[in-house]
PAZAPA-4460 file (N, C-alpha, C; in steps of 0.05 Angstrom, whole numbers, plus 32768, in hexadecimal, padded with zeros to 4 digits):
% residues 156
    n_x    n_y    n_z   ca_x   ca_y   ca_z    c_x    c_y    c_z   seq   type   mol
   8882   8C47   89FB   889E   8C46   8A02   88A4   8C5D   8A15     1      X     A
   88B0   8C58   8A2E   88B9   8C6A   8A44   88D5   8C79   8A39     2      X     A
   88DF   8C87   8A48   88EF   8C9F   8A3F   890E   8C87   8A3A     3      X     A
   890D   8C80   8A5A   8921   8C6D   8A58   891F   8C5B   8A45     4      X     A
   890C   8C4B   8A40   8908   8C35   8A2D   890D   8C44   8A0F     5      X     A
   8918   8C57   8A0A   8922   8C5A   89F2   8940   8C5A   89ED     6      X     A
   8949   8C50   89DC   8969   8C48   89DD   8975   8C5E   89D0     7      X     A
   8987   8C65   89E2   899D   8C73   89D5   89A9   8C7A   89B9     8      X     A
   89AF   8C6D   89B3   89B1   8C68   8986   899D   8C75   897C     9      X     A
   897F   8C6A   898D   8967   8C74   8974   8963   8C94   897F    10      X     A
   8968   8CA5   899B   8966   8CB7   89A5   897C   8CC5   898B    11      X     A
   899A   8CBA   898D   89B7   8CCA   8984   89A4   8CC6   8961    12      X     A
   899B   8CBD   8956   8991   8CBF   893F   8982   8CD1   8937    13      X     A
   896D   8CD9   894E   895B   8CE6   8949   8966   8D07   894A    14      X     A
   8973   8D05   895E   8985   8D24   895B   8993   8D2B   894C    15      X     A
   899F   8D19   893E   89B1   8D1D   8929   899C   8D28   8910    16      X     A
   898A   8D16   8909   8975   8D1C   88F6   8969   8D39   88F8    17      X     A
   8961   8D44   8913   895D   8D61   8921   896A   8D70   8917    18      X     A
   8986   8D6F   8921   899A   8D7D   891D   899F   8D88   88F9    19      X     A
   899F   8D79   88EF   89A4   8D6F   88D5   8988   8D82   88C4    20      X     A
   8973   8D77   88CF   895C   8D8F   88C7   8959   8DAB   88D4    21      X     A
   8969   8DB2   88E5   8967   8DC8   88F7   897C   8DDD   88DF    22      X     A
   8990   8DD0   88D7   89A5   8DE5   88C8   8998   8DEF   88B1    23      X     A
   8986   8DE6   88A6   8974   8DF0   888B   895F   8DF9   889B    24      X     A
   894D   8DFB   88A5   8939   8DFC   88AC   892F   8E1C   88B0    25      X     A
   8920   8E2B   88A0   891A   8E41   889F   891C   8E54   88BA    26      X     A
   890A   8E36   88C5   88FB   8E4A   88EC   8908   8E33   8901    27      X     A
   892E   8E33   8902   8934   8E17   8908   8931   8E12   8927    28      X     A
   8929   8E29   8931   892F   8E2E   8959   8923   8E17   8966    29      X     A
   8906   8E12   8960   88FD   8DFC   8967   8906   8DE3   8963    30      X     A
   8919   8DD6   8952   8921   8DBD   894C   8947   8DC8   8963    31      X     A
   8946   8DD5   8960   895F   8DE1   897B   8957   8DDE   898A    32      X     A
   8943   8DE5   899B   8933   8DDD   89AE   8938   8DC5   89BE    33      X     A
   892A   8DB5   89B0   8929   8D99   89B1   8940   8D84   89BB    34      X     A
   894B   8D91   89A8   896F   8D8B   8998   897A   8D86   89BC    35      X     A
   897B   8D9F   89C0   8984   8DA5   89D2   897F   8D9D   89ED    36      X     A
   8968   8DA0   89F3   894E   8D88   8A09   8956   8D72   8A13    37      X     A
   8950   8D6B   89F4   895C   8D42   89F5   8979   8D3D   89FE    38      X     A
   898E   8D55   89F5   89A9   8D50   89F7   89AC   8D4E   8A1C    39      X     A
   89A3   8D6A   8A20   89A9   8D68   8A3F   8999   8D5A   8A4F    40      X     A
   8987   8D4B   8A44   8979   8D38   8A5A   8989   8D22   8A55    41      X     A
   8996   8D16   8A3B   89A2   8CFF   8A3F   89C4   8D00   8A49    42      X     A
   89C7   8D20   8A52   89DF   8D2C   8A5C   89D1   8D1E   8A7D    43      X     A
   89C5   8D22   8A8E   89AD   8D2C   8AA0   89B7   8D09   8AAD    44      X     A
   89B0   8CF2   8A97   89A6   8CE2   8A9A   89C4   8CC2   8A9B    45      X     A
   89E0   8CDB   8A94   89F0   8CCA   8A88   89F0   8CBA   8A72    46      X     A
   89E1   8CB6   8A5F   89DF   8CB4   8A48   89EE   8CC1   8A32    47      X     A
   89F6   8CD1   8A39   8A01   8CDE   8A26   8A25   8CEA   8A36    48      X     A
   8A36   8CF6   8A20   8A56   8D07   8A30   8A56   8D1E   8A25    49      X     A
   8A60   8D33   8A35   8A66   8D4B   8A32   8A8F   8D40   8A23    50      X     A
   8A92   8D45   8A0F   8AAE   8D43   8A09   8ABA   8D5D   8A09    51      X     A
   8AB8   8D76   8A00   8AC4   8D88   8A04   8ABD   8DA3   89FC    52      X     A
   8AC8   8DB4   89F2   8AC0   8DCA   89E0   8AD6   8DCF   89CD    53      X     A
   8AC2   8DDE   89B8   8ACC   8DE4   899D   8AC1   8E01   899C    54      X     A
   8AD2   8E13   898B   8AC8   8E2A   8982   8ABC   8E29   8968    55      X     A
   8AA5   8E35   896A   8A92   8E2E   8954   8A9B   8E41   8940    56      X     A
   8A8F   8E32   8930   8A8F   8E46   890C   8A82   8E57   8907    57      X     A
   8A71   8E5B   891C   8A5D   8E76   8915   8A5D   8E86   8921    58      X     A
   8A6C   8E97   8929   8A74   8EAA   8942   8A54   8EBF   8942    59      X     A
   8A50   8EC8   8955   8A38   8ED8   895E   8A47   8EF1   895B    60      X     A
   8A38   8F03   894D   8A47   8F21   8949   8A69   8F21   894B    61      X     A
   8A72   8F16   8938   8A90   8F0D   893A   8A9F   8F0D   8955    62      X     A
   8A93   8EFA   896B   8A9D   8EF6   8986   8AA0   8EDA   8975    63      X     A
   8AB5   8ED2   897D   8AB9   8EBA   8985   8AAD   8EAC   8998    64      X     A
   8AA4   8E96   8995   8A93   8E88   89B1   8A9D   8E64   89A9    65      X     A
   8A93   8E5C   89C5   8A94   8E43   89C2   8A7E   8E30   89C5    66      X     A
   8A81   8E1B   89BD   8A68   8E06   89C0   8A71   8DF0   89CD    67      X     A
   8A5D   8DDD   89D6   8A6A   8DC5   89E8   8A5B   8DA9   89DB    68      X     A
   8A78   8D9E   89D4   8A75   8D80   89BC   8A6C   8D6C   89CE    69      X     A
   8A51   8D63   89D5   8A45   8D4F   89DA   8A46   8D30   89CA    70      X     A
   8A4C   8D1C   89D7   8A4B   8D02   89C7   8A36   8CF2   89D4    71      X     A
   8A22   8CE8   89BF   8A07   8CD9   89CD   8A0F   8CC4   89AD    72      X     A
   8A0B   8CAE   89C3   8A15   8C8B   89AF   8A2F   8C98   899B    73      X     A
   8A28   8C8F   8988   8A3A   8C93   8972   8A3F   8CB0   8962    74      X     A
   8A2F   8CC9   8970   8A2E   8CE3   8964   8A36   8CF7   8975    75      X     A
   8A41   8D05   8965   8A44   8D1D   897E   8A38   8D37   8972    76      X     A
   8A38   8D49   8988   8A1A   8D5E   897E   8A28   8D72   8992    77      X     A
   8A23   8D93   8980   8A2C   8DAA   8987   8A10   8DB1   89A0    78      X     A
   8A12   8DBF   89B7   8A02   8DD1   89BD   8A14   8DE4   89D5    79      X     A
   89FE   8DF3   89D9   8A10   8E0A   89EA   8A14   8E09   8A0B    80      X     A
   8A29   8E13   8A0B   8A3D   8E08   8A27   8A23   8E11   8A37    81      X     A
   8A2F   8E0E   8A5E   8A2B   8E19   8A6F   8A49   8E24   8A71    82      X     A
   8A4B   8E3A   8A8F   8A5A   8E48   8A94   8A6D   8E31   8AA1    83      X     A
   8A66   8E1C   8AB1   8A75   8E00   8ABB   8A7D   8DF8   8AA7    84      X     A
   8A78   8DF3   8A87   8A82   8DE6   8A7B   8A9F   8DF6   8A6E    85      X     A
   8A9D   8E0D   8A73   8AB8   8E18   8A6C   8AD0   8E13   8A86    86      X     A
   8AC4   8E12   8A9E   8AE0   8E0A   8AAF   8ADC   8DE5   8AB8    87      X     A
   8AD0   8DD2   8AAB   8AD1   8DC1   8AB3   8ADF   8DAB   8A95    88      X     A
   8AD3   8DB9   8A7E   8AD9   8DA7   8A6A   8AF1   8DBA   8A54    89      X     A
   8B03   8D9C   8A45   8B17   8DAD   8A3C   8B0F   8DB7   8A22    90      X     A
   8B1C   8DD0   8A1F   8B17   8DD5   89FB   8B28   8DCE   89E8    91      X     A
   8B1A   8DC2   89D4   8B25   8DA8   89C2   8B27   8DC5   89A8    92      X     A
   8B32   8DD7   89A7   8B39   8DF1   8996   8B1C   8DED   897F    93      X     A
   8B26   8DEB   896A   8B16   8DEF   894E   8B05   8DD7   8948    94      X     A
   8AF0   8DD0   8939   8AD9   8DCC   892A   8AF3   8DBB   891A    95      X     A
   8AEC   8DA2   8923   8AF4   8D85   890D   8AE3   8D85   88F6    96      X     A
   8AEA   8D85   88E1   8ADB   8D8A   88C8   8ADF   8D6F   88BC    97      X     A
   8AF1   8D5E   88BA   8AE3   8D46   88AA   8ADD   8D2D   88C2    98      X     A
   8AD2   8D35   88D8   8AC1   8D1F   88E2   8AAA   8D2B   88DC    99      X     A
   8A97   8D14   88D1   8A7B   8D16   88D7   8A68   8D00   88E5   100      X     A
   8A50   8D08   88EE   8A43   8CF2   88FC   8A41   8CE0   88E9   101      X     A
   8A38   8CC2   88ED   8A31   8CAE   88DF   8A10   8CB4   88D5   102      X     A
   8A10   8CB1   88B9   89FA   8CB6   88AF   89DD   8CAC   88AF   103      X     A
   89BF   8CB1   88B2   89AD   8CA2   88C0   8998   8CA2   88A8   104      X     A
   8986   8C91   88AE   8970   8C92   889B   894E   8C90   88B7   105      X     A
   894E   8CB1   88B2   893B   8CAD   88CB   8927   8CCF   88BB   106      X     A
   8910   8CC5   88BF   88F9   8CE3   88B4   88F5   8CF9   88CC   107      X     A
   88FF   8D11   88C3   8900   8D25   88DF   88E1   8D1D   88E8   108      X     A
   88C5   8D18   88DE   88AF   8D13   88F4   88BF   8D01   88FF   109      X     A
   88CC   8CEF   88FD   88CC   8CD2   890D   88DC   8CDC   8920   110      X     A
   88EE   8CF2   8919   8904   8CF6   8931   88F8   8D05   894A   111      X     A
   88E6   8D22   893F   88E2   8D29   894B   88D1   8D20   895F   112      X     A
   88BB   8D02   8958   88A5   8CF6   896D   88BB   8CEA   8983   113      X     A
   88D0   8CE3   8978   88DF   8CD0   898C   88E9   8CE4   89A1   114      X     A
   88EF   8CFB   8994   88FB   8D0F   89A8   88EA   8D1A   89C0   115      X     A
   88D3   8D22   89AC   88BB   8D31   89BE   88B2   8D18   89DA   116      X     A
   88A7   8CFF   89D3   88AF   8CEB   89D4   88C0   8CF3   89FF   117      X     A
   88DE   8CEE   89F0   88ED   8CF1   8A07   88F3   8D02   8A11   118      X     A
   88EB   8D1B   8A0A   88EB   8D33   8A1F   88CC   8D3D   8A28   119      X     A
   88C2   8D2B   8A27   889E   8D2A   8A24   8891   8D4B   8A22   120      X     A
   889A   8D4D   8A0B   8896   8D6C   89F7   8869   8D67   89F4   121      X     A
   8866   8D81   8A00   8849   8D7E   89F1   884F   8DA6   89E6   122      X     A
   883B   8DA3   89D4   8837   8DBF   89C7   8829   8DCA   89D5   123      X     A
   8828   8DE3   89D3   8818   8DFC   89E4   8802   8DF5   89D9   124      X     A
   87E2   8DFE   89E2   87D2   8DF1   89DB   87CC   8E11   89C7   125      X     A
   87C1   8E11   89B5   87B9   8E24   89A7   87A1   8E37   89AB   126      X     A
   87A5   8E4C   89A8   8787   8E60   89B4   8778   8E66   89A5   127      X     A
   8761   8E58   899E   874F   8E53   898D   873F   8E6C   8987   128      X     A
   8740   8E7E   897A   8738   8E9C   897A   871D   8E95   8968   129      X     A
   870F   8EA7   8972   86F2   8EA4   896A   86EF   8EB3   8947   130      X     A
   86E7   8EA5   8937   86EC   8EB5   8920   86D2   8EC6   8917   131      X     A
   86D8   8EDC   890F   86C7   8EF2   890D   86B7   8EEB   88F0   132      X     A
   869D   8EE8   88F3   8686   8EEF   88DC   8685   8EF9   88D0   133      X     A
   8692   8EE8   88B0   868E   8EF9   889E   8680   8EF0   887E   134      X     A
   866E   8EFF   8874   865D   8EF2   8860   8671   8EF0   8846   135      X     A
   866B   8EE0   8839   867C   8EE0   881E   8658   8EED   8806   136      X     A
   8649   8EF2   881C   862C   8EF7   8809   862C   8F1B   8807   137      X     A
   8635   8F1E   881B   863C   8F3F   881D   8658   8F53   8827   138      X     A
   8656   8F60   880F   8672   8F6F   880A   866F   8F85   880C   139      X     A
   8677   8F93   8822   8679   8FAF   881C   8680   8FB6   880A   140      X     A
   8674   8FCF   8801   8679   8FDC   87F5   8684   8FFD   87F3   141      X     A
   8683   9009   87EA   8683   902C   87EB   8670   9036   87FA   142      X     A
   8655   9030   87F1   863B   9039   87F2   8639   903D   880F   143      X     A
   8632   9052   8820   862F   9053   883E   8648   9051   8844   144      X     A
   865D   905B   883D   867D   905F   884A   8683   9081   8844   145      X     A
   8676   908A   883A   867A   90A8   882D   8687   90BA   8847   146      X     A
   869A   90C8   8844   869B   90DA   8859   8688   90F5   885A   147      X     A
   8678   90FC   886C   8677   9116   887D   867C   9124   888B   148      X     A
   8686   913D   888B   8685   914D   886E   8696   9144   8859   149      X     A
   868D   914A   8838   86A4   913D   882C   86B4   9148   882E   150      X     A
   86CC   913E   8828   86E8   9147   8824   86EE   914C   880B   151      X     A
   86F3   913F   87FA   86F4   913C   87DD   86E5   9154   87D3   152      X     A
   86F9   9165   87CB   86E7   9176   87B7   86E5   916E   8794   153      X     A
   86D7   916B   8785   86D4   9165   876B   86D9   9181   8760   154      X     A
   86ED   9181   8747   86F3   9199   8736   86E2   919F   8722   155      X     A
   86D5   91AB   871A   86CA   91AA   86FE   86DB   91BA   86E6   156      X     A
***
């Protein structure tokens, strides 16, 4: 399946699912990442609308800031403005609390292949470090570690 040849719905599902695992997620930057990737390529691509901004609920060192409410198919999704998006789009004040997206039945692997998928994500390749020789047959010990001169004086 080509980038285009994936439909919109199953893209807005898969971010939602992202998103959704990104707010729990211990180490969540990477599923932000993504999140975010996919959003502005299908921004990129017209696939997706910039609708406006909202001031978020999480202020950064008690600044107030804002975010910009993207709608892709049937969901809409927080991410962070550009400097254009503050003089081109209007601010819609406060964080609507009882809309929520429509709910999905989708497994974050499945979301994330679709994503990686359409932002054709590959991983850094890993640096295979050479691992150092070591016997599980011999253990140092004390014996031949002694310092000279000693140090240790013994009291009698």
């Amino acid at each position: 399946m080509s980038q285009e040849a994936i439909p919109v719905s199953e893209l807005a599902k898969a971010i939602y699912t992202v998103n959704r695992h990104a707010k729990t997620a211990p180490e969540p930057g990477h599923l932000y990442h993504i999140k975010k990737e996919s959003i502005n390529r299908l921004l990129q691509e017209r696939r997706a609308k910039k609708v406006g901004l909202h001031f978020s609920d999480h202020p950064k060192f008690s600044n107030q800031h804002s975010t910009l409410l993207v709608k892709v198919d049937n969901y809409y999704f927080h991410i962070p403005p550009s400097k254009e998006d503050f003089q081109e789009l209007e601010h819609l004040g406060t964080l609507d609390h009882d809309y929520r997206n429509p709910q999905t039945k989708m497994s974050l692997s499945q979301a994330k292949k679709l994503i990686y998928q359409y932002i054709n994500w590959q991983p850094k390749p890993k640096q295979r470090r050479k691992k150092e020789y070591s016997s599980s047959y011999f253990t140092p010990s004390s014996l031949g570690k002694m310092e000279w001169p000693p140090t240790k004086r013994f009291s009698k």
